[in-house]
Backbone as JSON Lines, residues from 0, in Angstrom:
{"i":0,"aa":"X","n":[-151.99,-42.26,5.66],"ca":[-151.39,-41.88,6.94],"c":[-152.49,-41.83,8.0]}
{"i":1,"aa":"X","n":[-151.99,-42.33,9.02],"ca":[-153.35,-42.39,9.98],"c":[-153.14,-41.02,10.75]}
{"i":2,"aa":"X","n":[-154.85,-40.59,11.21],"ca":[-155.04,-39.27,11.24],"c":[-154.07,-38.75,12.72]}
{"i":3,"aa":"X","n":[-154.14,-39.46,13.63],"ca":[-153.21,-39.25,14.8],"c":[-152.0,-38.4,14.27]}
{"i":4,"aa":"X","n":[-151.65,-39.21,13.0],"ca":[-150.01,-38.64,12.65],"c":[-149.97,-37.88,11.71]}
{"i":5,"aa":"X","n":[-151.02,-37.11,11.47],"ca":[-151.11,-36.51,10.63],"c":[-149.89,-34.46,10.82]}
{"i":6,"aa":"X","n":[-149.44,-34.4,9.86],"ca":[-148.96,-32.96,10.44],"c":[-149.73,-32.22,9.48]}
{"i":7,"aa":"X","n":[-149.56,-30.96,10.22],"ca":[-150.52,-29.69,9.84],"c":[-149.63,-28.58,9.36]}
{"i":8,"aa":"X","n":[-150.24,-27.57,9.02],"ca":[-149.34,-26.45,8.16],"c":[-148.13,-25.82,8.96]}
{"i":9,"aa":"X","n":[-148.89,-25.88,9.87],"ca":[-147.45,-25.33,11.2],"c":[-146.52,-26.41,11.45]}
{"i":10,"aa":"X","n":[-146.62,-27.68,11.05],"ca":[-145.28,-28.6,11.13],"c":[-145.51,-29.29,12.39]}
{"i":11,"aa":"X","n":[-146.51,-29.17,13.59],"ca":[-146.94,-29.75,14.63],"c":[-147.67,-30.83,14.22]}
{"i":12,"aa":"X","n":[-147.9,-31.69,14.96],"ca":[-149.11,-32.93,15.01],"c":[-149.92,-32.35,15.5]}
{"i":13,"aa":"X","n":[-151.3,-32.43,14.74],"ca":[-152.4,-32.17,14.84],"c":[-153.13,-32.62,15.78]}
{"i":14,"aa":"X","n":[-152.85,-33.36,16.96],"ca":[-153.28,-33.02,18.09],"c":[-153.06,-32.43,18.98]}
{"i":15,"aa":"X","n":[-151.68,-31.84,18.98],"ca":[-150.68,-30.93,19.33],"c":[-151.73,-29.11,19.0]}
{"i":16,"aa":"X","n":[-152.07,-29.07,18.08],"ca":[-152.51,-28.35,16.61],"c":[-154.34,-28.28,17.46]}
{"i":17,"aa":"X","n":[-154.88,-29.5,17.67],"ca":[-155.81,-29.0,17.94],"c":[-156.02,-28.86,19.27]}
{"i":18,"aa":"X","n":[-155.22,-29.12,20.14],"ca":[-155.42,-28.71,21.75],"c":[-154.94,-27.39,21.61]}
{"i":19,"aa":"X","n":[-154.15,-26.48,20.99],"ca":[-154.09,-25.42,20.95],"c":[-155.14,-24.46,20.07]}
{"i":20,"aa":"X","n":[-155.95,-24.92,19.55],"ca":[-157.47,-24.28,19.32],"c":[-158.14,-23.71,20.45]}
{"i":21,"aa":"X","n":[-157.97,-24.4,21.3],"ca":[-158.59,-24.29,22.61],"c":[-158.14,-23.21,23.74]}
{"i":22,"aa":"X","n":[-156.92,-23.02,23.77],"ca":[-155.83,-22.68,24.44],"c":[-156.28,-20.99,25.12]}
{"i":23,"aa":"X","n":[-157.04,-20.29,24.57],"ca":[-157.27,-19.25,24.96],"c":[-158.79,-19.2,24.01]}
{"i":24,"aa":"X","n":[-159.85,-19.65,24.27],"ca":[-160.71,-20.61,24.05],"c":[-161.41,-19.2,22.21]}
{"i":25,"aa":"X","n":[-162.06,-18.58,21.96],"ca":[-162.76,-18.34,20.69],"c":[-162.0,-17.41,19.81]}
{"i":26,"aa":"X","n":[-160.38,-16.89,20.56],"ca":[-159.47,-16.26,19.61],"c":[-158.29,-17.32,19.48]}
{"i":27,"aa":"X","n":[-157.91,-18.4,20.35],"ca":[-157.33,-19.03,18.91],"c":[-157.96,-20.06,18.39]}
{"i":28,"aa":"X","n":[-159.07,-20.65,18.19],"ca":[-159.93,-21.07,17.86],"c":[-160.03,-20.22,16.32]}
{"i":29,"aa":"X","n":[-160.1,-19.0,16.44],"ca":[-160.26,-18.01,15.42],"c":[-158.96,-17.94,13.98]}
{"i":30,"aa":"X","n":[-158.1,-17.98,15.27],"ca":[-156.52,-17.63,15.08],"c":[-156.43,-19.04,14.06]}
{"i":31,"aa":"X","n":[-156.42,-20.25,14.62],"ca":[-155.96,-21.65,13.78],"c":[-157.5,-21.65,12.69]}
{"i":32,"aa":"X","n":[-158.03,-21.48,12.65],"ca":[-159.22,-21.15,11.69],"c":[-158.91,-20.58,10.59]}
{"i":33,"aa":"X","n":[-157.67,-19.45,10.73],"ca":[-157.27,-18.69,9.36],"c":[-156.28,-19.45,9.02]}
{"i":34,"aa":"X","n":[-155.35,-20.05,9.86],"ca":[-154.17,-20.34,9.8],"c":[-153.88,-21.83,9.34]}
{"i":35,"aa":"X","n":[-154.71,-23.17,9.55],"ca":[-154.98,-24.37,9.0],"c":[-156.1,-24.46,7.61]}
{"i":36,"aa":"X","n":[-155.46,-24.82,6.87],"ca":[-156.36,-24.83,5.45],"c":[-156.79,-26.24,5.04]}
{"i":37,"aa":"X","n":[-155.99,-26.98,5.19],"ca":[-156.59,-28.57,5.04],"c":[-156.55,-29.58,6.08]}
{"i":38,"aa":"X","n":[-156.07,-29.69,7.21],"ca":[-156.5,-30.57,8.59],"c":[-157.77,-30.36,8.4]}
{"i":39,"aa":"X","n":[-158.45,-31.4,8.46],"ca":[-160.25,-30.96,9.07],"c":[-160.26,-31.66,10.22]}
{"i":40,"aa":"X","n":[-159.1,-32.06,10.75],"ca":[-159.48,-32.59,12.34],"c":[-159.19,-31.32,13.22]}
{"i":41,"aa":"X","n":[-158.18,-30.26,12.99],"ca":[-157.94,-29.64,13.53],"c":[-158.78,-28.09,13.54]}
{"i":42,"aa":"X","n":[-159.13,-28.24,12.0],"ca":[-160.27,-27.25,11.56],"c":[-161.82,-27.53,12.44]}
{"i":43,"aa":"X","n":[-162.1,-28.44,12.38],"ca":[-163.5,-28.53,13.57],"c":[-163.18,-28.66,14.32]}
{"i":44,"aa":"X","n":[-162.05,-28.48,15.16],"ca":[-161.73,-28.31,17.04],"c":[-161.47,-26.67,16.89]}
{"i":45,"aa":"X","n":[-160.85,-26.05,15.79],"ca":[-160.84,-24.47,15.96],"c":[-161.96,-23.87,15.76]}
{"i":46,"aa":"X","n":[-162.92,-24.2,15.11],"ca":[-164.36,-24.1,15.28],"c":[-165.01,-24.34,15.69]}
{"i":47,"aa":"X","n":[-165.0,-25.32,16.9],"ca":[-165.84,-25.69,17.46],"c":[-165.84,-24.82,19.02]}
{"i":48,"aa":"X","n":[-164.1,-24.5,19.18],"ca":[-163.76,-23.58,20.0],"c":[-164.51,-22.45,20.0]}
{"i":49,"aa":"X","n":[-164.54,-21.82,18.57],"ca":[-164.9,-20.44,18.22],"c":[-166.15,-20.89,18.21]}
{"i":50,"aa":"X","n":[-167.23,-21.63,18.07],"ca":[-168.43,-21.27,18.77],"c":[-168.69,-21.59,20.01]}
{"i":51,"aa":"X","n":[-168.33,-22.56,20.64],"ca":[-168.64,-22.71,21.99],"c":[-168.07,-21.46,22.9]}
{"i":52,"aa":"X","n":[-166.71,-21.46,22.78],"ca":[-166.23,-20.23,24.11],"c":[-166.76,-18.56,23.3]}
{"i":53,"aa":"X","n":[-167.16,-18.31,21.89],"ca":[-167.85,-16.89,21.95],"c":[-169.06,-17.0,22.1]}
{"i":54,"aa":"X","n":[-169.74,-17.83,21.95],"ca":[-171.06,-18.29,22.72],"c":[-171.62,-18.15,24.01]}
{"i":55,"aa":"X","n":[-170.66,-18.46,24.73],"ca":[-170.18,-18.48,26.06],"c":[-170.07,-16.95,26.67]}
{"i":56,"aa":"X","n":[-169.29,-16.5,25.85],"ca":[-168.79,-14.86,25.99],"c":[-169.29,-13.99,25.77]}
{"i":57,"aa":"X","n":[-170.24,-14.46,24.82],"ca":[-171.52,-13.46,24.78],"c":[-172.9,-13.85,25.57]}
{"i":58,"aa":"X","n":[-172.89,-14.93,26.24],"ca":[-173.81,-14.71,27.07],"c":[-173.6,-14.61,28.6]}
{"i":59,"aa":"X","n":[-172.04,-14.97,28.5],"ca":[-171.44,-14.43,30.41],"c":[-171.75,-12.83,30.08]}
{"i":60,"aa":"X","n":[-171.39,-12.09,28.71],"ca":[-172.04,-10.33,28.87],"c":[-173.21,-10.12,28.92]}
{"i":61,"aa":"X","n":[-174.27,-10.39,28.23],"ca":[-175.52,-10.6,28.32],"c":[-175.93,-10.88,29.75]}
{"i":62,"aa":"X","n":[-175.35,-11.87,30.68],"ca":[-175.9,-11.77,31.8],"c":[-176.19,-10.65,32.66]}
{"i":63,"aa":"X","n":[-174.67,-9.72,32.58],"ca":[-174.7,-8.61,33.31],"c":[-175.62,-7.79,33.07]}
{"i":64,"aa":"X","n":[-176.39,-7.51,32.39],"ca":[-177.42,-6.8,32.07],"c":[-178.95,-7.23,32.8]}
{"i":65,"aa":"X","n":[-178.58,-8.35,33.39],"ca":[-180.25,-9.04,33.96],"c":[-180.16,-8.69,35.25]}
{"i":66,"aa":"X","n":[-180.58,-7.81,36.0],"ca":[-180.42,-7.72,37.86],"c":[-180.46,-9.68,38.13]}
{"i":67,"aa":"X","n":[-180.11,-9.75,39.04],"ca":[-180.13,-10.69,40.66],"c":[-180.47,-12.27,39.39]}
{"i":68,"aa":"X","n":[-180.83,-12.81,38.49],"ca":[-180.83,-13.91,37.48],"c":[-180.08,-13.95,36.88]}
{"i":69,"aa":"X","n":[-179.59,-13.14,35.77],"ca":[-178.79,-12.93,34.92],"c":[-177.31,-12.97,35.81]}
{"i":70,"aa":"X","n":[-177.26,-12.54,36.88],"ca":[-176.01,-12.87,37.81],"c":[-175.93,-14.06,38.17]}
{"i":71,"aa":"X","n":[-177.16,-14.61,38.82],"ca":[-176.44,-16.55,38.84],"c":[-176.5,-17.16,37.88]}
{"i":72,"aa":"X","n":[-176.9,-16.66,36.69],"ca":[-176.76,-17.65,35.31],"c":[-175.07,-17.52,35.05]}
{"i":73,"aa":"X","n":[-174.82,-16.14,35.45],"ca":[-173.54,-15.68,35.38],"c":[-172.13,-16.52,35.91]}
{"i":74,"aa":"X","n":[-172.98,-16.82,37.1],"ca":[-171.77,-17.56,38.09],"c":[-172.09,-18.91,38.06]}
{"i":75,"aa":"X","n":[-172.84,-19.8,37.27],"ca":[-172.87,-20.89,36.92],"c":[-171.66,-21.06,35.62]}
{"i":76,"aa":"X","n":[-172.22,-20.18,34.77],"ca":[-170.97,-19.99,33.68],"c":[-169.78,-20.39,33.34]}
{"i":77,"aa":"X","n":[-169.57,-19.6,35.04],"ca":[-167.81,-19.53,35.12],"c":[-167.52,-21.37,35.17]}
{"i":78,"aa":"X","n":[-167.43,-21.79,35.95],"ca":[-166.98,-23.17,36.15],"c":[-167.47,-23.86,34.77]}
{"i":79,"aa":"X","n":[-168.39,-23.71,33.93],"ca":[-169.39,-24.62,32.72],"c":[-167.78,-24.24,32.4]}
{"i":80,"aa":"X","n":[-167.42,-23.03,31.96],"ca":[-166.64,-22.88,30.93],"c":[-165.04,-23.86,30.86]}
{"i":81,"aa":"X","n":[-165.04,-23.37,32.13],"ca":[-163.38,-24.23,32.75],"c":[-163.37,-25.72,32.78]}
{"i":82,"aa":"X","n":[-164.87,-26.41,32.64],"ca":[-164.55,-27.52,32.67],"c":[-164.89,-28.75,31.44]}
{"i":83,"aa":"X","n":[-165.33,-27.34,30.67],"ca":[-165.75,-27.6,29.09],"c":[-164.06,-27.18,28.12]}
{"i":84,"aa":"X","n":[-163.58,-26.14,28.92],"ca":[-162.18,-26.1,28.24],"c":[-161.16,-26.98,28.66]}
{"i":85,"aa":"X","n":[-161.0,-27.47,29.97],"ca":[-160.05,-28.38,30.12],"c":[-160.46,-29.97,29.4]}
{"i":86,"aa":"X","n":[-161.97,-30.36,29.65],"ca":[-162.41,-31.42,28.63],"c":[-162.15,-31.36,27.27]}
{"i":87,"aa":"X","n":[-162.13,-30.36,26.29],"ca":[-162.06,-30.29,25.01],"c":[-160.59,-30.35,24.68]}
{"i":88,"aa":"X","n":[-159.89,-29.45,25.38],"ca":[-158.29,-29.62,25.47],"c":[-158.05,-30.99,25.15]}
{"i":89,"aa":"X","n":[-158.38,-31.87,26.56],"ca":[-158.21,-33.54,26.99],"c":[-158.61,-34.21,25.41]}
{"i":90,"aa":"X","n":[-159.83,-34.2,24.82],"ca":[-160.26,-34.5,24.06],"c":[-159.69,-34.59,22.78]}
{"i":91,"aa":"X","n":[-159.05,-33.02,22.34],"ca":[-158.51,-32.62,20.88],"c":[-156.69,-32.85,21.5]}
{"i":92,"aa":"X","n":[-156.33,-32.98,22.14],"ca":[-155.06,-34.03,22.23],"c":[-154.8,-35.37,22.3]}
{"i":93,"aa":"X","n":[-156.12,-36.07,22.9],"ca":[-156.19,-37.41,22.59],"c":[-156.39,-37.63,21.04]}
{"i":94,"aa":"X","n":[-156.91,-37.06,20.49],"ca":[-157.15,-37.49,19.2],"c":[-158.44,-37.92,18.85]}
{"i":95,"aa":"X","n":[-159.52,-37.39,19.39],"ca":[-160.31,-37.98,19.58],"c":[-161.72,-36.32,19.36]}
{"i":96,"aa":"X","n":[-162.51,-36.57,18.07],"ca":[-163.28,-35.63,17.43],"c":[-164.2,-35.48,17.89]}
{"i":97,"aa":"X","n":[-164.22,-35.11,19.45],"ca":[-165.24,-35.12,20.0],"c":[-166.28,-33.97,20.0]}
{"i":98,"aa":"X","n":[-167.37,-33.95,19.77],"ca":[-168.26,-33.32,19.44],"c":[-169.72,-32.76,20.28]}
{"i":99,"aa":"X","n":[-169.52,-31.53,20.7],"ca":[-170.1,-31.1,21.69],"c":[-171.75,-31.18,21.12]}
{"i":100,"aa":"X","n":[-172.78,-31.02,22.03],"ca":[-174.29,-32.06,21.34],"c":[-174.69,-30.22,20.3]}
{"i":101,"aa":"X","n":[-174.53,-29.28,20.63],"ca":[-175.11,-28.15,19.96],"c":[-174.04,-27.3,19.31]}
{"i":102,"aa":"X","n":[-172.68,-27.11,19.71],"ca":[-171.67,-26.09,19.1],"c":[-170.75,-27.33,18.21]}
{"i":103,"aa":"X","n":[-170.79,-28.25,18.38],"ca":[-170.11,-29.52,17.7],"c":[-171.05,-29.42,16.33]}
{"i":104,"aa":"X","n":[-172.09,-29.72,16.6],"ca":[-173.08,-29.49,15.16],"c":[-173.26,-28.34,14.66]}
{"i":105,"aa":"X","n":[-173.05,-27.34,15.21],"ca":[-172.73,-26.11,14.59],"c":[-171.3,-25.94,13.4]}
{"i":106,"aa":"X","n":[-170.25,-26.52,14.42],"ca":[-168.93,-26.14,13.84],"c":[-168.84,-27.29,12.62]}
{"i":107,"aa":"X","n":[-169.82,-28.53,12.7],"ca":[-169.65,-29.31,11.72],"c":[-170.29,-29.39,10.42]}
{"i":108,"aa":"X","n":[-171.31,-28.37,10.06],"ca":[-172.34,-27.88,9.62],"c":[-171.38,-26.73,8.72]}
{"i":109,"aa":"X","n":[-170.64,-25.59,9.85],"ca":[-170.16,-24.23,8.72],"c":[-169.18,-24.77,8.42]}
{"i":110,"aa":"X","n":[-168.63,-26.21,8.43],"ca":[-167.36,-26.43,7.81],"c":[-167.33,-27.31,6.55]}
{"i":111,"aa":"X","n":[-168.73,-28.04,6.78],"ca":[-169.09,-28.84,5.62],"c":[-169.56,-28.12,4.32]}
{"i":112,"aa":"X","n":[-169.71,-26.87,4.6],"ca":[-170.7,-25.84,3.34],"c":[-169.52,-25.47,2.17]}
């Protein structure tokens, strides 16, 4: 079966399946992580979610802690994030395993172990 058409435990197409990894970016990322057991197309877009956007989330908090730097690292952030989530969305509905250069090799790494 070619992977496009592949269905997943929830009965969706798995690109369906993995644009919603994304959807509320490192809890359902988290959420389809418990919930998909054998897609691995959809399993490294929910992981890849869950490291990039808590990655993200822990260092948009971390910023607040730096006076007058840590605030424009802050407000650079915001937009990185929105346009890294609407790309990955685009990406894991096309069908297409796209792989971010540092949280992509992360999520492909704890999934291969």
């Amino acid at each position: 079966m070619d992977e496009t058409e592949s269905k997943t435990q929830l009965g969706v197409s798995q690109n369906t399946e993995a644009l919603l990894c994304y959807v509320f970016g490192f809890v359902t990322g988290f959420i389809f992580l418990l919930l998909e057991k054998d897609n691995k197309f959809v399993r490294f877009h929910a992981m890849q979610s869950l490291v990039t956007f808590l990655g993200l989330f822990v260092a948009s908090v971390l910023c607040h802690f730096v006076p007058v730097f840590g605030w424009i690292v802050g407000l650079i952030l915001v937009p990185l994030q929105v346009v890294l989530w609407v790309l990955l969305m685009f990406k894991a509905y096309s069908g297409e395993r796209y792989m971010l250069p540092i949280a992509g090799e992360i999520a492909q790494k704890q999934l291969s172990v």
